[in-house]
C-alpha positions in Angstrom: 39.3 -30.7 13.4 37.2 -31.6 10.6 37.8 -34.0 7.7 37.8 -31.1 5.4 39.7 -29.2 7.5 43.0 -30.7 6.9 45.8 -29.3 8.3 49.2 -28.4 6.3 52.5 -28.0 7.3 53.6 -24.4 8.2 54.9 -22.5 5.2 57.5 -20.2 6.3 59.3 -19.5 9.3 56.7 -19.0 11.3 54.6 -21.7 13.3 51.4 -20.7 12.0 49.5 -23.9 10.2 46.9 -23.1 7.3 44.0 -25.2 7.2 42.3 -25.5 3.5 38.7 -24.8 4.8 35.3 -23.6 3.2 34.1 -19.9 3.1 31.1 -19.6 6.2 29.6 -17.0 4.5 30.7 -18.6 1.0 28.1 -16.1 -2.1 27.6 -20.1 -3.5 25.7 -20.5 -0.2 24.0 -17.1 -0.1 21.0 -16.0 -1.9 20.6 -13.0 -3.6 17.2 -11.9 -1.5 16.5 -12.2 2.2 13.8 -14.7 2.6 10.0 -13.1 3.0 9.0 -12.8 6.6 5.3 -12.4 7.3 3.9 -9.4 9.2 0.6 -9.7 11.0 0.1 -6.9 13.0 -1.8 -6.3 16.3 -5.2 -4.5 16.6 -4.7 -1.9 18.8 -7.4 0.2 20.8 -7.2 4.1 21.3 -8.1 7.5 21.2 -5.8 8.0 18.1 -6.9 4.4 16.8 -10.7 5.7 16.7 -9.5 8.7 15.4 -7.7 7.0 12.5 -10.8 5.0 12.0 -12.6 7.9 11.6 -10.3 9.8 8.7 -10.3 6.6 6.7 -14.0 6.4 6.8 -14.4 10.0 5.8 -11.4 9.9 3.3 -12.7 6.4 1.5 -16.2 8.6 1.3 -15.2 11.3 -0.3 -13.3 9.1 -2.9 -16.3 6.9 -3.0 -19.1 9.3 -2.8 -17.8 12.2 -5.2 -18.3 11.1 -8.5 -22.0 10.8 -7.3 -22.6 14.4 -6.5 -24.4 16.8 -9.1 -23.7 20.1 -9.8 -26.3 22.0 -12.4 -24.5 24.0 -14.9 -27.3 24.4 -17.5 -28.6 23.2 -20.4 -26.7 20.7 -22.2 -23.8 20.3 -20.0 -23.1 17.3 -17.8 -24.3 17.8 -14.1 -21.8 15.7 -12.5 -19.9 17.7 -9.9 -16.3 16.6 -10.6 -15.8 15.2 -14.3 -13.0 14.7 -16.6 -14.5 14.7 -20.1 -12.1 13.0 -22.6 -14.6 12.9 -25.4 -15.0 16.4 -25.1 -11.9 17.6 -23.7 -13.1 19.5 -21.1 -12.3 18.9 -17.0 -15.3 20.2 -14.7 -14.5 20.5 -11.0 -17.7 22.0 -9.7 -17.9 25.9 -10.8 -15.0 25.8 -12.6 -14.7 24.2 -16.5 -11.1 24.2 -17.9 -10.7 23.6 -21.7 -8.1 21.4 -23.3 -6.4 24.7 -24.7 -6.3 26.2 -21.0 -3.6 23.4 -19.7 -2.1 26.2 -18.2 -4.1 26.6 -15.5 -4.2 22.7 -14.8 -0.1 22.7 -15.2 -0.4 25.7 -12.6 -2.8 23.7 -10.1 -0.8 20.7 -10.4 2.5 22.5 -9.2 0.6 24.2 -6.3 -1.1 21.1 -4.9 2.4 19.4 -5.4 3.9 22.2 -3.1 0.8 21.6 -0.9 1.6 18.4 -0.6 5.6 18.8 0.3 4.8 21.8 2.7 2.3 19.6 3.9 4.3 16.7 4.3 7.2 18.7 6.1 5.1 20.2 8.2 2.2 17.4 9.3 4.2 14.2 7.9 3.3 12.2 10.5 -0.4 13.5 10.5 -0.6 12.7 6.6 1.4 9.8 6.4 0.0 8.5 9.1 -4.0 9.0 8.9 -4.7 10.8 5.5 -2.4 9.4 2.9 -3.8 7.0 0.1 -1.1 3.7 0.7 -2.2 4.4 4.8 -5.9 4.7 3.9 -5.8 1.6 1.7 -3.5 -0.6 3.5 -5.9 0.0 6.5 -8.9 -1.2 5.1 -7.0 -4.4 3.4 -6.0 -5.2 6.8 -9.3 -5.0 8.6 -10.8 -7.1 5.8 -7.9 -9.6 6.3 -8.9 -9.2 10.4 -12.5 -10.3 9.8 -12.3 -13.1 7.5 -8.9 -15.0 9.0 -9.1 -13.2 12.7 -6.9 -11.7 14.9 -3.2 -11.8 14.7 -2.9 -14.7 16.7 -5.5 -16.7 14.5 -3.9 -15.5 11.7 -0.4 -16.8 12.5 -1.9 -20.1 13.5 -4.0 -20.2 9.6 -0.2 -19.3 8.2 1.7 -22.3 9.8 -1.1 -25.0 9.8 -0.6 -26.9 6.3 -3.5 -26.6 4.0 -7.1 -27.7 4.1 -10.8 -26.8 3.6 -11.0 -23.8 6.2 -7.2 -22.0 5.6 -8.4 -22.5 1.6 -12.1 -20.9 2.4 -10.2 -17.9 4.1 -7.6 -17.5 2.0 -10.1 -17.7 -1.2 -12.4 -15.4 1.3 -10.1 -13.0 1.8 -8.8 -12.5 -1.8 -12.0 -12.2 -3.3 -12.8 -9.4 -0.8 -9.7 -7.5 -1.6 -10.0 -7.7 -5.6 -13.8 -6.2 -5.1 -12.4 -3.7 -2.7 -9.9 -3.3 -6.1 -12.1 -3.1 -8.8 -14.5 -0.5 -6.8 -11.8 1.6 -6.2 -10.9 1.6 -10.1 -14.6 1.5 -10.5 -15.1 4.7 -9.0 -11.8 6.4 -10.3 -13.1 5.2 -14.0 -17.0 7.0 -12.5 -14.6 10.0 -12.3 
């Protein structure tokens, strides 16, 4: 028995003794927030790997490559292919111009590409969530940066629990600088939008 553990005499006419004893799982000794654990996963090799390589190369294109692509319209009028003109308060998506007074038509194809998108999820969510969706796409790419600069996972749980010096700060810094360019491109070519 422990010293704060003492025991009292039974109360009662029972022979059961009560012991004055701390709570275990006491909310003074509990935090409000599990603590962070790290996740470094594995690189993994595939048919479906490569093909998931191969969406998120085509899908980071055609977010990268599409504000570049001209589309004549005639005299006067921008020649970007997708555009949404503030200034002017006109959206141009190749053929098609909608006005600000037409927000009809761009209230109508929001709610269809949002029913897309559920049917699509329903249907294919492992297929969109999985290879085609945005957080998927970009999470990807953050992680194969994070591969080549600090290395594979096992490299990279070795950088995490070595204490700090002039190579885990050079990665680190590496690392970070890579993803805030990989940031401020993707805004960049939103903004070229």
């Amino acid at each position: 028995m422990s010293d704060s553990a003492a025991a009292t005499p039974a109360t009662g006419s029972g022979s059961v003794q009560q012991h004055e004893v701390e709570a275990v799982n006491s909310a003074a000794y509990r935090t409000l927030y599990k603590a962070r654990e790290p996740i470094y996963p594995k690189l993994v090799h595939g048919f479906y790997r490569r093909l998931k390589w191969i969406v998120l190369f085509a899908t980071l294109g055609v977010y990268y490559i599409l504000p570049w692509i001209r589309w004549p319209r005639g005299l006067g009028e921008p020649d970007q292919a997708i555009l949404i003109d503030f200034p002017n308060r006109r959206f141009y998506f190749f053929f098609i111009e909608l006005w600000a007074d037409e927000l009809y038509y761009v209230t109508g194809l929001l709610i269809i590409a949002a029913l897309g998108l559920f049917l699509a999820t329903a249907l294919f969510g492992r297929i969109w969530c999985g290879y085609a969706c945005p957080q998927t796409v970009w999470t990807d790419m953050f992680i194969a940066v994070e591969r080549m600069i600090e290395g594979d996972r096992n490299k990279r749980m070795r950088l995490a629990k070595q204490p700090w010096n002039g190579e885990k700060i050079m990665k680190k810094t590496a690392k970070h600088v890579a993803w805030i360019f990989i940031g401020m491109a993707t805004g960049g070519a939103w903004i070229f939008y």
